[in-house]
N, C-alpha and C positions, 0 to 999 in steps of 0.2 A: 735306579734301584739302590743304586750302593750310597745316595743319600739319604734315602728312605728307610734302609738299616741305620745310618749313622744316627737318625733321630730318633729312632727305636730306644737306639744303645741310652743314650744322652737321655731322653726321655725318663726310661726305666734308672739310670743314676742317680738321676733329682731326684725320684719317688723315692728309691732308696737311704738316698741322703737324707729328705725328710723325715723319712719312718725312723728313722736312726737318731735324726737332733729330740724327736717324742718320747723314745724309749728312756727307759731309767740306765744311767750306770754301771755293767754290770760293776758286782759284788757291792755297790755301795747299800750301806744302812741308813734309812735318811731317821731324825730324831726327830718326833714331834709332840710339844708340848701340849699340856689339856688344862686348863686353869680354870677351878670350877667354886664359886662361891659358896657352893652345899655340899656334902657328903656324898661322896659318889656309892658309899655300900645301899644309900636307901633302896626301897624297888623301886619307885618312881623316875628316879634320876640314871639308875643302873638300866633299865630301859631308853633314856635320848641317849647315853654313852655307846650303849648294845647298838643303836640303829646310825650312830654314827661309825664305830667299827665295823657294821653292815656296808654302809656304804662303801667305806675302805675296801671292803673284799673285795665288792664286786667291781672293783676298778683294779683286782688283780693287787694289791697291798698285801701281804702278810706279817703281822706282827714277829719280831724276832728272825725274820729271816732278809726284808726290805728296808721293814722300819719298825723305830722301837717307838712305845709312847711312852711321857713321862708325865705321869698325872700327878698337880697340887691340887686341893680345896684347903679354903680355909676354912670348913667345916662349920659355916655359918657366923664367921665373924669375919667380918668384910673388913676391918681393920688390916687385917691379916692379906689380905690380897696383892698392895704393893712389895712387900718383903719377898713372896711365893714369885710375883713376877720378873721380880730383878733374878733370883734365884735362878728360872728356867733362863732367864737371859744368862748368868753366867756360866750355865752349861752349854752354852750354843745350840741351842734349837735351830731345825731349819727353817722352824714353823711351831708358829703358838697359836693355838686353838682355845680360844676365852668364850666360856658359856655366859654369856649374861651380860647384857651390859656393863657392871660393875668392873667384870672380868678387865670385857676388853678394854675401860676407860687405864684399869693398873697395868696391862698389857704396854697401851699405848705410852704411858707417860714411860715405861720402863725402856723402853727401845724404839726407836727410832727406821731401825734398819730390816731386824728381822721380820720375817710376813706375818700377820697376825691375822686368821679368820674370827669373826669374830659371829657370833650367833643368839639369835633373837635378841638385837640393838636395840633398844628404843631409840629413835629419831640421832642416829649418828651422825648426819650430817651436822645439826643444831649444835652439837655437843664437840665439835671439833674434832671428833674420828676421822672425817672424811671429809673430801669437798662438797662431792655432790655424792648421790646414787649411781646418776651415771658414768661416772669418773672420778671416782677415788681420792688419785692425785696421791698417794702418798703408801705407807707401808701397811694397810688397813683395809680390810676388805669382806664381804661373807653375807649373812643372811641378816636381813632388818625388822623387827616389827613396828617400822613408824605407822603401820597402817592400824596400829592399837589406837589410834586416835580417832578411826571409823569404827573400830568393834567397840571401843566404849561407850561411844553414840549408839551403837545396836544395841548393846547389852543393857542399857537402857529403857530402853522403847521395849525390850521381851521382857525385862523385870515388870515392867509400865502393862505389859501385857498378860500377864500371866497372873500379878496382883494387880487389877484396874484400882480399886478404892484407896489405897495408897498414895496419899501425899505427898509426905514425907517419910526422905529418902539417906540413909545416911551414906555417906562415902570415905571409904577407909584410905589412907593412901601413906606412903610413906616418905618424909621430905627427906632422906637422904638420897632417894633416888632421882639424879636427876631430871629425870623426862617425867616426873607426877606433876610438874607443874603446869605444862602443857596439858597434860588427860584433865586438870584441875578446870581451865578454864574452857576445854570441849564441853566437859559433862553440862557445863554451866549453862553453855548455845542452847544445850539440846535439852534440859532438865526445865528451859523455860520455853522450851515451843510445847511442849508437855502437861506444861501447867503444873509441875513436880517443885517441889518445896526442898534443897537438898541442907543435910546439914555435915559439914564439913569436919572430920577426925584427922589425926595422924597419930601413925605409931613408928619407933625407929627400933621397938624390943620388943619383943613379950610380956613385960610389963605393962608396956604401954597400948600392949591390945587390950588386955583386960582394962585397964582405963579406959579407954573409947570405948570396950563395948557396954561401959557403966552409964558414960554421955548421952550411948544411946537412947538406954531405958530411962533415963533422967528425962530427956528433951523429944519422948513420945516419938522415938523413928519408928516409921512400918515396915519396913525392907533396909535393906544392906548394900552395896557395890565394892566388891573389893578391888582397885587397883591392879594391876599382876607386878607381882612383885615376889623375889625371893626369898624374903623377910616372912612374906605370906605362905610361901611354898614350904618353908624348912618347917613352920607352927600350924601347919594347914591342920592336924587334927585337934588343936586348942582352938581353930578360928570355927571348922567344923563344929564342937560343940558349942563354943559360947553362940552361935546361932540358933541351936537347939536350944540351948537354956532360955534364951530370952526369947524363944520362940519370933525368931526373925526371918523372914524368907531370903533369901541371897543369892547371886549372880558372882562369879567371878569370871577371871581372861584362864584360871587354869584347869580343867578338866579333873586334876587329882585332888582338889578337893573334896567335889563333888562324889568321885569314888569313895572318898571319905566320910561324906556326911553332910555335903552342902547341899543345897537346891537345883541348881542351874550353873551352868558355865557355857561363855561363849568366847571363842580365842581361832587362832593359827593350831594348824595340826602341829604339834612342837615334835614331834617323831619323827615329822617328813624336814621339818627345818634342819636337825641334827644331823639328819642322811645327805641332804642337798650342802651340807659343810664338809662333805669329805669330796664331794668335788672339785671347792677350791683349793684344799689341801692337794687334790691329787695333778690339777693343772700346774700350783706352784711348786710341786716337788719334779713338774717338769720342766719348765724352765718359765713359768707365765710370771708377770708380775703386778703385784696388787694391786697397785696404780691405777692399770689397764683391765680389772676383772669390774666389771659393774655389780653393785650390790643389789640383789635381790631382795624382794617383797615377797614373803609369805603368800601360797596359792590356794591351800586347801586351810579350809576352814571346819569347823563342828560346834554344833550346840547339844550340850549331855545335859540331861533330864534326871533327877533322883526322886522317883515316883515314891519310895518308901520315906524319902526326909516329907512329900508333900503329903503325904496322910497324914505321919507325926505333927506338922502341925496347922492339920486338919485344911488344907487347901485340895480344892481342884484346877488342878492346870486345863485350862481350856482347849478345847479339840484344836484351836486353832494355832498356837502354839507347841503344843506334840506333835505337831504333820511335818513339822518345820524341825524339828530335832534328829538329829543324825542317831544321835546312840539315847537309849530309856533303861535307866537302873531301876528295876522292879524292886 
């Protein structure tokens, strides 16, 4: 009996110990960086910010009292992202949180050591973030959307579907970012098992959207495919109308456009991506490290519907296609 307490004892110490090496600190504040290529006052954006401090709560974080955040944007010039990165590196972060690829490529180059979540990746691995998905290997870790290389083939096939008579297809895309090259030669696979005619644009400004969408109406496009890109997200309501103007149907990977003014959008729930980022934050501000966190693939998906842009110009989206839509803007 009396070594059947003894392991009792022993038993409940390791639990204890454990539960003990998981807790945080007391009184420590841990610091954590948010590095964001667009304005975080937008609504749209102050929404993935909201549902990633969501996340933090419910894992027991509290701002100012556990941990502080230290938000940059570069306020849509991505020029500006190296500078902002080095910066949260010389204040010591304990952890840098990069919204968007861009983010985390200036994240990455900036530091070496500190953890860097990084959220909605395009293809991290290809780009030298990470080894693999399933292991890291390195200070780089968080949510990825390489699987935008399957939704741009779907978003595709619903453009294809929603306007059947459409040929041609134009495709917006921006080559500063580096994972368009890859979506560039997916669309390609899949715009020829299709029988789709694509004509190829890029824009790296605002100017240069309006330019492409000048190519379009020059070179007879029927539909639109926007890329997802941030470039597209900060001008989404200049991209939203010049679609109206030239009465163009269009698809993009982000949902706020379409709140805006677009046709269709089909992508990653980007809400749920920004919530499942404060879980790596909150493993690494216990002791995990990012090496050893496997990077994650987007789960939830949506296809939003803008019934009022398809009247405007004068489309019927077919039943078979609105059964398939998550959300319908009347």
């Amino acid at each position: 009996m009396r070594w059947i307490g003894l392991a009792v004892v022993l038993g409940l110490n390791l639990t204890l110990a454990s539960l003990a090496a998981e807790a945080q600190p007391e009184g420590k504040v841990y610091r954590i960086g948010y590095l964001s290529p667009v304005p975080l006052s937008a609504p749209p954006v102050s929404r993935l910010t909201e549902a990633f401090r969501q996340g933090l709560r419910e894992l027991g974080w509290v701002e100012d009292q556990n941990i502080v955040i230290e938000c940059r944007t570069a306020e849509g010039r991505f020029d500006r992202l190296p500078d902002l990165a080095a910066e949260l590196v010389r204040l010591k972060m304990d952890v840098i949180v990069a919204a968007a690829t861009p983010a985390a490529v200036a994240a990455k180059n900036a530091t070496a050591t500190i953890p860097i979540v990084g959220v909605s990746m395009a293809d991290p691995d290809r780009l030298g973030l990470i080894k693999s998905l399933a292991r890291p290997g390195g200070n780089v870790t968080g949510v990825s959307y390489s699987v935008e290389l399957e939704t741009l083939g779907k978003s595709l096939e619903l453009l294809n579907s929603a306007v059947p008579k459409v040929r041609r297809v134009a495709i917006l895309s921006n080559p500063a970012n580096p994972g368009h090259a890859l979506a560039i030669r997916k669309l390609k696979v899949v715009a020829q098992s299709l029988g789709l005619q694509l004509q190829l644009l890029e824009a790296r400004g605002p100017d240069e959207v309006d330019g492409a969408f000048a190519a379009m109406t020059k070179e007879h496009a029927g539909a639109v495919l926007a890329v997802s890109d941030t470039l597209f997200y900060v001008h989404r309501l200049r991209l939203a109308d010049l679609t109206a103007q030239n009465r163009l149907p269009s698809i993009y990977g982000l949902r706020e456009i379409v709140e805006v003014g677009g046709l269709m959008s089909y992508g990653a729930n980007t809400a749920d991506m920004f919530r499942r980022a404060a879980t790596y934050v909150d493993k690494i501000l216990k002791g995990a490290k990012p090496a050893d966190l496997p990077v994650e693939q987007p789960t939830k998906f949506e296809l939003v519907i803008n019934l009022k842009t398809a009247k405007a110009l004068g489309l019927t989206i077919p039943q078979s296609v609105l059964i398939r839509a998550d959300e319908i803007i009347q």
